[in-house]
C-alpha positions in Angstrom: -49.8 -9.8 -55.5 -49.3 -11.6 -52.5 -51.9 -11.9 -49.7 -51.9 -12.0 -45.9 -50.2 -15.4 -44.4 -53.4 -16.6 -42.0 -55.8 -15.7 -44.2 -53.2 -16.4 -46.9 -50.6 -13.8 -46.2 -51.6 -11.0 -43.8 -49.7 -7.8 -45.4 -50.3 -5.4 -43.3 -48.5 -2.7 -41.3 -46.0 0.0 -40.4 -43.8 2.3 -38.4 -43.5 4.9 -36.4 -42.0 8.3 -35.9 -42.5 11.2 -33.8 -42.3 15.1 -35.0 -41.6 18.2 -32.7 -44.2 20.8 -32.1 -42.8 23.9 -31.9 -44.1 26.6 -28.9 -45.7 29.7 -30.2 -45.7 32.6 -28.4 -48.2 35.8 -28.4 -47.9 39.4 -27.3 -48.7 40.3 -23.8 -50.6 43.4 -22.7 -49.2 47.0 -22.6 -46.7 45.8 -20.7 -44.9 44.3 -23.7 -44.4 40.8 -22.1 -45.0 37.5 -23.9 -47.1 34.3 -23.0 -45.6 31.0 -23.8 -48.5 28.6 -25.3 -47.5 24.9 -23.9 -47.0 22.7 -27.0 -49.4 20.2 -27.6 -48.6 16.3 -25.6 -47.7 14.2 -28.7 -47.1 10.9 -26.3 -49.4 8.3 -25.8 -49.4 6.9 -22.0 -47.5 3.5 -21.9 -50.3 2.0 -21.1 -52.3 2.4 -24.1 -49.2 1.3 -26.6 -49.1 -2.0 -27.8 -50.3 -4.6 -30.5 -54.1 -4.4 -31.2 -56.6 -6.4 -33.9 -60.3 -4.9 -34.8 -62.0 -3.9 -37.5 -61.9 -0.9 -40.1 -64.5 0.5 -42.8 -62.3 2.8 -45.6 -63.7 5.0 -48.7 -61.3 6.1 -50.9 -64.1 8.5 -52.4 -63.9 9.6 -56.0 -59.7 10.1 -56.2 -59.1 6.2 -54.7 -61.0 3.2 -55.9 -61.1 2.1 -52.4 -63.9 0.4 -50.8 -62.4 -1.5 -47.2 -64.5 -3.3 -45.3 -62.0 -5.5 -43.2 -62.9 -7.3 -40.0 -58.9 -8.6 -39.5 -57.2 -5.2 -39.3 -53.9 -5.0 -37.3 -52.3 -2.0 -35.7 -49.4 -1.5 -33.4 -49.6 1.8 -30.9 -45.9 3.8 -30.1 -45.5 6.6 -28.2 -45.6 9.0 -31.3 -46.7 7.3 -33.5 -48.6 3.7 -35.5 -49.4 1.7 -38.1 -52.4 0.1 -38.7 -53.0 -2.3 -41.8 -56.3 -3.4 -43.3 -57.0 -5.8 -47.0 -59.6 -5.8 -48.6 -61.2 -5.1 -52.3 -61.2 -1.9 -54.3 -64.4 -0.8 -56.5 -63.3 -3.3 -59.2 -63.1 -5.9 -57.2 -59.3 -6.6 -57.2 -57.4 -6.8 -53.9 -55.8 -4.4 -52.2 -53.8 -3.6 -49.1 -53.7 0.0 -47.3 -51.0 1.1 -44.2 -52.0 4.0 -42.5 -48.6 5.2 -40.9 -50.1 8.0 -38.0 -47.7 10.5 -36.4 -49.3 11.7 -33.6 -50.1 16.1 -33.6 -52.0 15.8 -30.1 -53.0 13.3 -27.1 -54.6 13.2 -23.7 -55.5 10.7 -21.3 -58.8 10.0 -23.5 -58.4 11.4 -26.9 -55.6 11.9 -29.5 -55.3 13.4 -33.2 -53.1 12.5 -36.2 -51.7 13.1 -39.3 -51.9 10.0 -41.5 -49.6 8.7 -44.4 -52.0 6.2 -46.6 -50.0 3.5 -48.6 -51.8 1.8 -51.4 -50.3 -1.7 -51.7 -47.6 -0.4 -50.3 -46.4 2.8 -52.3 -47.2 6.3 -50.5 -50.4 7.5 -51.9 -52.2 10.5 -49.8 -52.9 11.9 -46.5 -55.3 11.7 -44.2 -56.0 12.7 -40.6 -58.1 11.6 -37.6 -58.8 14.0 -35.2 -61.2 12.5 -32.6 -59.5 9.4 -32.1 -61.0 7.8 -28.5 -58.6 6.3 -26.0 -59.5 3.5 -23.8 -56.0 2.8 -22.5 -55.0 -1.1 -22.6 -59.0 -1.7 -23.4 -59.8 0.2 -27.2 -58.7 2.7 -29.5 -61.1 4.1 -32.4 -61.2 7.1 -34.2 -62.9 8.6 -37.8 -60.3 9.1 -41.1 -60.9 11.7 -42.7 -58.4 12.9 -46.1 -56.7 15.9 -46.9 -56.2 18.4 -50.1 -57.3 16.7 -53.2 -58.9 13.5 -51.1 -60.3 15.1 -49.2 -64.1 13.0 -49.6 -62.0 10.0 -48.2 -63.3 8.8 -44.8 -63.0 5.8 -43.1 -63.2 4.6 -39.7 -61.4 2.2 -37.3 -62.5 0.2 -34.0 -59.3 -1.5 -32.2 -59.0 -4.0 -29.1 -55.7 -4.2 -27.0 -54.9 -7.6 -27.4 -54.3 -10.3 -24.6 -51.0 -10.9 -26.4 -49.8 -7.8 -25.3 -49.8 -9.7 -21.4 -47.7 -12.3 -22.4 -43.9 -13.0 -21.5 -42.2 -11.6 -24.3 -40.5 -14.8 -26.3 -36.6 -15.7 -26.2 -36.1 -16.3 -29.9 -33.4 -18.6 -30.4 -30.6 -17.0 -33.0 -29.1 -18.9 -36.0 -29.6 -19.5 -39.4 -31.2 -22.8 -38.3 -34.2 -20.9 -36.6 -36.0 -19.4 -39.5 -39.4 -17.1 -39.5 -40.6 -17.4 -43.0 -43.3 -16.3 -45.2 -46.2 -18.5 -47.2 -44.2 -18.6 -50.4 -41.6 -19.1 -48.8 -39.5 -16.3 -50.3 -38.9 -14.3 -47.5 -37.7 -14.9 -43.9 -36.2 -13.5 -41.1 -33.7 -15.4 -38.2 -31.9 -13.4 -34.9 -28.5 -13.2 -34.6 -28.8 -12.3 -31.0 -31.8 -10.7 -28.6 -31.4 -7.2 -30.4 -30.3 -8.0 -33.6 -31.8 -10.0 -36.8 -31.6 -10.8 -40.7 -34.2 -10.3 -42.8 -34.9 -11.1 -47.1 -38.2 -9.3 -47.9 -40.1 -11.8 -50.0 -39.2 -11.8 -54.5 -43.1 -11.3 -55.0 -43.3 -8.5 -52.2 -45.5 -5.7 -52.4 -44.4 -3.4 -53.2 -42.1 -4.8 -55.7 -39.4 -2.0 -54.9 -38.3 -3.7 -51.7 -38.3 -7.6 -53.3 -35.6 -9.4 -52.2 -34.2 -6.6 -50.2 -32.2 -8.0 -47.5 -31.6 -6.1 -44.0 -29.0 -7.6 -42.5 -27.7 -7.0 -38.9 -30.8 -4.7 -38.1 -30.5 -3.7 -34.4 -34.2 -3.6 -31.8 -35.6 -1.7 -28.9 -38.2 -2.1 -27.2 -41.3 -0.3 -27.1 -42.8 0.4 -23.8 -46.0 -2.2 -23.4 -47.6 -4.5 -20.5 -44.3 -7.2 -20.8 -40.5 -5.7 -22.5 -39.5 -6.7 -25.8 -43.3 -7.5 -26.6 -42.9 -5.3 -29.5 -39.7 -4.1 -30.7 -38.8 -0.9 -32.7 -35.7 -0.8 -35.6 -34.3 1.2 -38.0 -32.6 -1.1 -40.8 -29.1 -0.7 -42.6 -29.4 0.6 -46.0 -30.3 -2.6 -47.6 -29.0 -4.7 -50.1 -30.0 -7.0 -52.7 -32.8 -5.0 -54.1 -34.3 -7.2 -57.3 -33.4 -4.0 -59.2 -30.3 -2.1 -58.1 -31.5 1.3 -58.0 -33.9 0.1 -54.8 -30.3 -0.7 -53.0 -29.3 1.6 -49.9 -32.8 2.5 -48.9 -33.2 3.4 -44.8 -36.6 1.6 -43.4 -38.1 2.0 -40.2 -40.2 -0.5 -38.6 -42.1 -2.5 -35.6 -42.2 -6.7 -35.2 -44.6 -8.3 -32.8 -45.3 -12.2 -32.2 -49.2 -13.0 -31.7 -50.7 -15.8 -31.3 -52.3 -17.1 -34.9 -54.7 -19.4 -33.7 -52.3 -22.2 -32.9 -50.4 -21.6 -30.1 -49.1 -18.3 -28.3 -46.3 -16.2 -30.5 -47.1 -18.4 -33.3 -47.0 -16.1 -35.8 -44.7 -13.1 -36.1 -45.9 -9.4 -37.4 -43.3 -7.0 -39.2 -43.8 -4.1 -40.7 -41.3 -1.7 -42.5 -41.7 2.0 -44.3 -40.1 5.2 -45.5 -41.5 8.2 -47.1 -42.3 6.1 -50.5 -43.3 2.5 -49.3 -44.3 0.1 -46.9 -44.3 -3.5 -47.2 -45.7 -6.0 -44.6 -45.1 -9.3 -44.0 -46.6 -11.9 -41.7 -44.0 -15.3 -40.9 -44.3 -18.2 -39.2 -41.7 -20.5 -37.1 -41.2 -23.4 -40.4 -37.6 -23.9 -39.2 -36.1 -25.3 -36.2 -37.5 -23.9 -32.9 -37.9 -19.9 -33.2 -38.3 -19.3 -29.2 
């Protein structure tokens, strides 16, 4: 299994997706009118989206082996949605890596609640929710996990800082084959064919081994809304190619990238994270080519 670049290679992360809440509506009085009941706020204020580091303590109770205590856990906040990844050990002892990909069901100015999709080293596993989840906007997020149906004796809990990164001018990569973000292994890298627009080859020992090797090429960015544009930048891939087994070809991922500053110097390191309904593999590159920004 491969392991976080920093540390040794940070997998962490994911994606982000927003879902409709539908209006109810509920008899009147005699008079036979009908009240509309607003539908819940599902978007979190602008100024509370963004990249953020902290800490998160995960049981996996008796269904999950899952023990998490990880002070290097990294998240990135959308308007609908986020992904927050944490490594760690399970009860025998072997690493592991868990996304939780939230899709917001409520926020306010101080509080929100989600529904939670848990990958375990990167293939879907259960869901959870967190339903008191604290807002601090561009200070702290936190909240308790709490699983669903048969995990339902999963809990967990995370403690998040807005990072100073977020701040920062957002970096002008420069595009080319020459100008190469790549992992520890190196297997996999990523380069920009223009501001909006990159390559990427997903590592041959990825996890999960269903997107090795997969290449997304001519994957198109926006921005998501934060302190400084194209800080953090949203895609949705091609259907990629070059699966290591055929069958994996054609999948659809979604997913976030965001440069932070590894303990070297500012953007240093670069953050990606990708996921449908099945997996979600995370990578963490550094600049080892040319001049990257």
């Amino acid at each position: 299994m491969k392991l976080f670049a920093g540390a040794r290679l940070f997998i962490s992360a994911l994606i982000l997706m927003g879902l409709g809440f539908g209006l109810q509506a509920c008899s009147g009085g005699g008079s036979g009118g009908t009240t509309t009941i607003p539908a819940a706020n599902i978007s979190l204020a602008s100024a509370a989206r963004g990249y953020y580091d902290g800490s998160a303590t995960i049981s996996g109770g008796t269904n999950v082996d899952v023990t998490i205590t990880s002070p290097n856990t990294k998240a990135i906040f959308d308007e609908k949605g986020f992904v927050i990844a944490f490594k760690g050990q399970d009860d025998a002892a072997s690493v592991i890596v868990l996304v939780y990909k939230g899709t917001f069901t409520e926020v306010t100015a101080t509080t929100f609640k989600a529904d939670v999709r848990v990958y375990v080293n990167g293939i879907y596993n259960m869901t959870s929710t967190i339903s008191n989840g604290v807002i601090d906007a561009g200070v702290t997020l936190s909240g308790a996990i709490v699983g669903t149906g048969d995990y339902a004796n999963s809990t967990g809990n995370i403690s998040l800082t807005y990072t100073t990164d977020n701040a920062l001018t957002a970096p002008a990569y420069a595009f080319g084959t020459a100008n190469r973000w790549r992992d520890a292994g190196p297997t996999g890298d990523l380069f920009f064919n223009a501001a909006t627009n990159f390559d990427a080859i997903f590592a041959a020992n990825s996890v999960p081994a269903r997107l090795a090797t997969c290449n997304a090429i001519g994957t198109n960015t926006t921005n998501v809304i934060n302190e400084r544009t194209g800080r953090i930048r949203a895609f949705t891939t091609p259907a990629v190619t070059g699966c290591g087994s055929p069958g994996d070809n054609g999948q659809i991922l979604n997913g976030y990238l965001t440069n932070y500053n590894g303990g070297g110097t500012n953007d240093d390191r670069m953050l990606i994270v990708v996921s449908n309904d099945d997996y979600a593999y995370v990578e963490m590159f550094s600049c080892v080519s040319g001049t990257c920004f």
